[in-house]
C-alpha positions in Angstrom: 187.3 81.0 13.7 190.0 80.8 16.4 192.3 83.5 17.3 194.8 81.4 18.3 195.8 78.4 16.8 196.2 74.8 19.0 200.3 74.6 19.3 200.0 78.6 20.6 197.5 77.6 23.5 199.4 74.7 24.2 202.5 76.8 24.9 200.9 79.4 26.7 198.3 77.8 28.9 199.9 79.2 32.0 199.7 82.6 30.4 196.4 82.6 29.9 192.5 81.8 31.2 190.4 80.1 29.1 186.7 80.9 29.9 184.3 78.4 28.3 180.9 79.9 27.8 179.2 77.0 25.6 175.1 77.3 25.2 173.0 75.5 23.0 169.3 76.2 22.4 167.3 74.4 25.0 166.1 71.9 22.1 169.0 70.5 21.3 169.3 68.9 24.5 172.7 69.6 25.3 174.4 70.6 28.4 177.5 73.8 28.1 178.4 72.5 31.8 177.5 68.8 31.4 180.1 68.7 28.2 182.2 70.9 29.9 183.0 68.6 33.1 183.9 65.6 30.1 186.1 67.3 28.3 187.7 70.5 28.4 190.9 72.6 27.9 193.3 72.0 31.1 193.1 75.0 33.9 190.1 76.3 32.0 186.6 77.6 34.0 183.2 77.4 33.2 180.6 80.8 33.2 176.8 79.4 33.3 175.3 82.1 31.0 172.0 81.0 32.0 172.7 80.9 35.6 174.7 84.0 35.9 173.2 86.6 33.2 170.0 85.5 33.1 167.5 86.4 36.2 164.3 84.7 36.4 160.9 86.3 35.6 157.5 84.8 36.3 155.0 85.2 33.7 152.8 87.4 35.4 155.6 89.6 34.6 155.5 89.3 30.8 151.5 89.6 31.3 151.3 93.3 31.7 150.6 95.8 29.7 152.7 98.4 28.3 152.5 101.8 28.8 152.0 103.8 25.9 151.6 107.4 25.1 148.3 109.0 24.7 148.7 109.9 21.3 150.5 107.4 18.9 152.4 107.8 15.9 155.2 108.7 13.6 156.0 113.1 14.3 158.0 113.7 11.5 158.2 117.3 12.2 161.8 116.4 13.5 163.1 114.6 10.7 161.5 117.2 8.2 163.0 120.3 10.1 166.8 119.0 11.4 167.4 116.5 8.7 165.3 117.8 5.8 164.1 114.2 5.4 160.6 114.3 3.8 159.4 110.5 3.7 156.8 109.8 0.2 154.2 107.1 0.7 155.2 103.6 -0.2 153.1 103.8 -3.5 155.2 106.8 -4.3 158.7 105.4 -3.3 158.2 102.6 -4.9 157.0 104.2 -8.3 160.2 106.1 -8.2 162.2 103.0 -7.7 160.9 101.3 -10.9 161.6 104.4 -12.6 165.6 104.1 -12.4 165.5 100.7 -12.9 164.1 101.4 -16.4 
């Protein structure tokens, strides 16, 4: 989808900046930057999204454990008092589904 079309762009180059953010998915073995420095739209820049949104982390990083509350699970207690939602069990629901498609 383009929200301009070519003959606009061509016209108004000087009146605009063209900001070429190509990434592809590190096994297709292309390069946003690499392509970018063959071929691209006069005046326009390159933003790295790899190099410039995303920050580094070392695995030890990813290794730790989450913190999680003592006591786990859904409190409906908010949804049944402010919203008047009362969830069924899925046997229930889905009883109740095949009951209006009948």
């Amino acid at each position: 989808m383009s929200l301009v079309n070519t003959n606009w762009l061509e016209n108004n180059l000087n009146n605009v900046k063209i900001i070429d953010c190509s990434w592809h998915m590190p096994q297709t073995n292309r390069n946003g930057f690499e392509e970018f420095k063959e071929q691209h739209i006069p005046n326009s820049s390159f933003f790295d999204l790899d190099k410039n949104l995303i920050k580094p982390i070392s695995s030890t990083i990813l290794n730790q454990t989450a913190l999680r509350p003592a006591k786990t699970g859904f409190d409906l207690l908010k949804t049944n008092n402010e919203l008047g939602f009362y969830p069924k069990s899925f046997k229930e629901d889905l009883k109740k589904f095949k009951e209006k498609l009948v």
